[in-house]
C-alpha positions as CSV (number, residue, x, y, z in Angstrom):
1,X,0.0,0.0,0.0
2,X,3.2,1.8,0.7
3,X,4.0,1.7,-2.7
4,X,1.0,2.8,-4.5
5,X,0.8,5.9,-1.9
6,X,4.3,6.9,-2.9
7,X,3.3,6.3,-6.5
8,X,0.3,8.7,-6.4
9,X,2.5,11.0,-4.5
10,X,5.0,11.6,-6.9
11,X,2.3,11.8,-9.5
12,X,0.6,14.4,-7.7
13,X,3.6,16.6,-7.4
14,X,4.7,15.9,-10.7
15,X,1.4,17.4,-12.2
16,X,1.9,20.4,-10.1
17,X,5.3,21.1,-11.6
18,X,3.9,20.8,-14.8
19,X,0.9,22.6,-14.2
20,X,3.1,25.4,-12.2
21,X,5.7,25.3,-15.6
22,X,2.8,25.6,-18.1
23,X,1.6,29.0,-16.5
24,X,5.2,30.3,-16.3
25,X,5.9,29.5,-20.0
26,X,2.6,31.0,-21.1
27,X,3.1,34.3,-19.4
28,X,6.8,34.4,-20.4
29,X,5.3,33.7,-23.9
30,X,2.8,37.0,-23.5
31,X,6.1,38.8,-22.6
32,X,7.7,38.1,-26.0
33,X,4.5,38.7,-28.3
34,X,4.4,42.0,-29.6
35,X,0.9,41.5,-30.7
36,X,-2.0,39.3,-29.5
37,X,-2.1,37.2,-32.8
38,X,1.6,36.6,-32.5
39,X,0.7,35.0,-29.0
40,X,-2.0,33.1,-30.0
41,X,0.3,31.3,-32.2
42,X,3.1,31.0,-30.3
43,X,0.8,29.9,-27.4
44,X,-1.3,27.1,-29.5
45,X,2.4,25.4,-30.4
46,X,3.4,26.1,-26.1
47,X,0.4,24.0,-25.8
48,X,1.0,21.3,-28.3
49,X,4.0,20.4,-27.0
50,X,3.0,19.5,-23.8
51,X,0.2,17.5,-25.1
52,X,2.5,15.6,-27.0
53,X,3.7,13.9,-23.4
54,X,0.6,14.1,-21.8
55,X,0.5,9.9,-22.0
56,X,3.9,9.5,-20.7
57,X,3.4,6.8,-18.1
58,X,6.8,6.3,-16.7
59,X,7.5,8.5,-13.9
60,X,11.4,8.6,-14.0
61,X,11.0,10.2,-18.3
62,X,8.4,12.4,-16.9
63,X,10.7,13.8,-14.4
64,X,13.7,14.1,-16.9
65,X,10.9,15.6,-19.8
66,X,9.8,18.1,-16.5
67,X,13.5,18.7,-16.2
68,X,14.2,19.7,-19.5
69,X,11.0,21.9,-19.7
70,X,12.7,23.7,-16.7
71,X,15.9,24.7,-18.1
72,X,14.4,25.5,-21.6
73,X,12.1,27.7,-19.7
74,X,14.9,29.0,-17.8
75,X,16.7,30.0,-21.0
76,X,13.5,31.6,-22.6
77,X,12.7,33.9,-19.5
78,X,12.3,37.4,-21.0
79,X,14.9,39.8,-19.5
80,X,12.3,42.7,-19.2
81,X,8.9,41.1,-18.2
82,X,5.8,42.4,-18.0
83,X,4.6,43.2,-14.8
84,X,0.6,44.6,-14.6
85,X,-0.6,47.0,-11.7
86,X,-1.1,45.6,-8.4
């Protein structure tokens, strides 16, 4: 029972990484757009590639494919975000 606890654990936190990296690399995506259409497309193909994995089942290739998300979204942080009123 251990086991399947631990199991649903990870799962659960490894859907809140990806979840928490989806919103991160949509807003960063809004940051680069320098029109609305541009972001529609750029946010349709942000999308697309992370339903391409949504089936993974393995849990150690979802953490190395949550991994590499990381540090692509790392890389593609803009260096003068947008930051709306409070």
């Amino acid at each position: 029972m251990s086991t399947t606890a631990g199991y649903l654990a990870r799962r659960a936190g490894q859907k809140e990484r990806v979840r928490l990296l989806y919103r991160r690399a949509l807003k960063d995506t809004l940051n680069w757009a320098v029109h609305r259409h541009l972001f529609y497309q750029d946010a349709s193909e942000l999308r697309d590639k992370f339903e391409a994995n949504r089936n993974v089942e393995n849990l150690d290739v979802i953490d190395r494919l949550i991994e590499d998300a990381e540090a692509q979204q790392r890389n593609f942080q803009h260096p003068d975000p947008y930051i709306g009123k409070p």
